[in-house]
N, C-alpha and C positions, 0 to 999 in steps of 0.2 A: 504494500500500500504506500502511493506515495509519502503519504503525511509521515511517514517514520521513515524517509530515506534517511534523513541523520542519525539516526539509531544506526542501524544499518550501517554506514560508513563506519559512525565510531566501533561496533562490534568487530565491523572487519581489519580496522586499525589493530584494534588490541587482539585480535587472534594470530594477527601478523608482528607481535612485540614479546620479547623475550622479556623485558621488566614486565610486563604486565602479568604473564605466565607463572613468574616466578613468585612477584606479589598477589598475585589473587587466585591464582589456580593453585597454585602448589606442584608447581611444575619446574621442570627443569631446564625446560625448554618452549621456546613457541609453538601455537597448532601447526603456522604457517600460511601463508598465503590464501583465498580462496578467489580461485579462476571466476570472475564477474561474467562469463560467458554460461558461467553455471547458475545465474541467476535469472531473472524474469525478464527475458527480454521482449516479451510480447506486451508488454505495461499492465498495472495493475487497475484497481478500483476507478480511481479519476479518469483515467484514458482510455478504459472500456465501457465504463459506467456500468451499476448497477444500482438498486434500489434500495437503500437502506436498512440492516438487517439480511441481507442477502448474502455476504462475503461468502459463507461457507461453500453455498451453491456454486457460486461463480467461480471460487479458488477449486474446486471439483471437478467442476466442469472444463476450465480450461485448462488446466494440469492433464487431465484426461483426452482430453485434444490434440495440446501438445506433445503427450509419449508417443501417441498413432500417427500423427505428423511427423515429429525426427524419428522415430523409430527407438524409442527409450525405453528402458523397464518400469525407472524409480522414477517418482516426485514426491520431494517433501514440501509439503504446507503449514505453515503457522499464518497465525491472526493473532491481532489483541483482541481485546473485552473488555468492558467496563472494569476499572476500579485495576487498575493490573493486574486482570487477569489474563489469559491466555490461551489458545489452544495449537497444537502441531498434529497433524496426521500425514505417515508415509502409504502412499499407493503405489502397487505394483500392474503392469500389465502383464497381463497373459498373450502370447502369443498366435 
Protein backbone atom coordinates (compact mmCIF):
# COMPACT_ATOMS: atom_id res chain seq x y z
CA UNK A 1 0.00 0.00 0.00
CA UNK A 2 1.32 3.10 -0.96
CA UNK A 3 0.61 5.00 2.33
CA UNK A 4 3.41 2.95 4.10
CA UNK A 5 6.00 3.11 1.38
CA UNK A 6 8.22 4.66 4.02
CA UNK A 7 7.95 1.99 6.21
CA UNK A 8 8.83 -0.14 3.73
CA UNK A 9 12.03 1.79 2.75
CA UNK A 10 13.13 2.03 6.33
CA UNK A 11 12.59 -1.97 6.84
CA UNK A 12 14.51 -2.45 4.00
CA UNK A 13 17.34 -0.13 5.03
CA UNK A 14 17.64 -1.87 8.22
CA UNK A 15 17.57 -5.49 6.97
CA UNK A 16 20.37 -4.34 4.73
CA UNK A 17 22.52 -2.80 8.01
CA UNK A 18 24.71 -4.94 10.16
CA UNK A 19 24.27 -2.28 13.36
CA UNK A 20 20.81 -2.70 13.18
CA UNK A 21 21.06 -6.62 13.07
CA UNK A 22 23.31 -6.67 15.73
CA UNK A 23 21.39 -4.13 17.88
CA UNK A 24 17.82 -5.30 17.52
CA UNK A 25 17.96 -8.78 16.13
CA UNK A 26 20.43 -10.35 17.92
CA UNK A 27 22.20 -11.10 15.05
CA UNK A 28 25.60 -11.39 13.99
CA UNK A 29 25.15 -10.40 10.82
CA UNK A 30 22.66 -8.41 8.30
CA UNK A 31 19.50 -10.35 6.57
CA UNK A 32 20.90 -8.46 3.48
CA UNK A 33 19.73 -6.96 0.65
CA UNK A 34 16.11 -7.53 -0.78
CA UNK A 35 15.91 -7.45 -4.68
CA UNK A 36 12.98 -4.47 -5.10
CA UNK A 37 12.15 -6.56 -8.25
CA UNK A 38 10.76 -8.90 -5.78
CA UNK A 39 8.33 -6.47 -4.74
CA UNK A 40 4.93 -5.10 -6.20
CA UNK A 41 5.51 -3.86 -9.12
CA UNK A 42 2.16 -3.92 -10.59
CA UNK A 43 1.11 -0.80 -7.80
CA UNK A 44 -0.82 -1.20 -4.96
CA UNK A 45 -4.39 0.15 -3.29
CA UNK A 46 -4.05 3.91 -4.77
CA UNK A 47 -3.01 2.93 -8.24
CA UNK A 48 -5.51 0.16 -8.67
CA UNK A 49 -8.11 1.32 -6.58
CA UNK A 50 -10.24 -0.53 -4.52
CA UNK A 51 -13.09 0.13 -2.02
CA UNK A 52 -12.50 0.47 1.39
CA UNK A 53 -12.29 -2.47 3.50
CA UNK A 54 -11.48 -4.44 0.48
CA UNK A 55 -7.54 -4.89 0.70
CA UNK A 56 -7.70 -8.49 1.55
CA UNK A 57 -9.70 -9.21 -1.74
CA UNK A 58 -7.78 -7.33 -3.80
CA UNK A 59 -4.09 -8.38 -2.33
CA UNK A 60 -5.63 -12.05 -3.23
CA UNK A 61 -6.76 -11.53 -6.19
CA UNK A 62 -3.84 -9.84 -7.72
CA UNK A 63 -1.14 -11.90 -6.16
CA UNK A 64 -3.13 -14.67 -7.71
CA UNK A 65 -2.95 -13.05 -11.09
CA UNK A 66 0.24 -12.35 -10.99
CA UNK A 67 1.83 -16.16 -10.13
CA UNK A 68 -0.24 -17.23 -13.41
CA UNK A 69 1.03 -14.36 -15.31
CA UNK A 70 5.14 -14.61 -14.42
CA UNK A 71 4.74 -18.18 -13.88
CA UNK A 72 5.55 -18.18 -9.88
CA UNK A 73 4.80 -20.60 -7.02
CA UNK A 74 4.99 -18.07 -3.96
CA UNK A 75 3.23 -14.64 -2.92
CA UNK A 76 3.57 -13.26 0.22
CA UNK A 77 0.81 -10.70 1.42
CA UNK A 78 0.61 -8.48 4.47
CA UNK A 79 -1.70 -5.51 5.31
CA UNK A 80 -2.13 -3.31 8.24
CA UNK A 81 -5.30 -2.85 10.49
CA UNK A 82 -6.46 -0.68 12.67
CA UNK A 83 -4.77 0.03 15.98
CA UNK A 84 -1.23 -1.82 14.62
CA UNK A 85 -2.40 -4.57 13.89
CA UNK A 86 -1.64 -6.65 11.06
CA UNK A 87 -2.14 -9.42 8.98
CA UNK A 88 0.42 -11.72 6.31
CA UNK A 89 -0.66 -14.70 4.21
CA UNK A 90 1.68 -16.98 1.87
CA UNK A 91 -0.17 -18.47 -1.31
CA UNK A 92 1.04 -21.19 -3.34
CA UNK A 93 0.11 -22.06 -6.99
CA UNK A 94 -0.55 -25.31 -8.18
CA UNK A 95 0.47 -26.08 -11.30
Amino acid sequence: HEAFAGQILANLKALDSDYFAKTYLNRSSKVGEIPLEKFNTWGGSLSIGHPFGATGVRLVTTAANRLIRENKRYALLAACAAGGQGHAMLIERYP
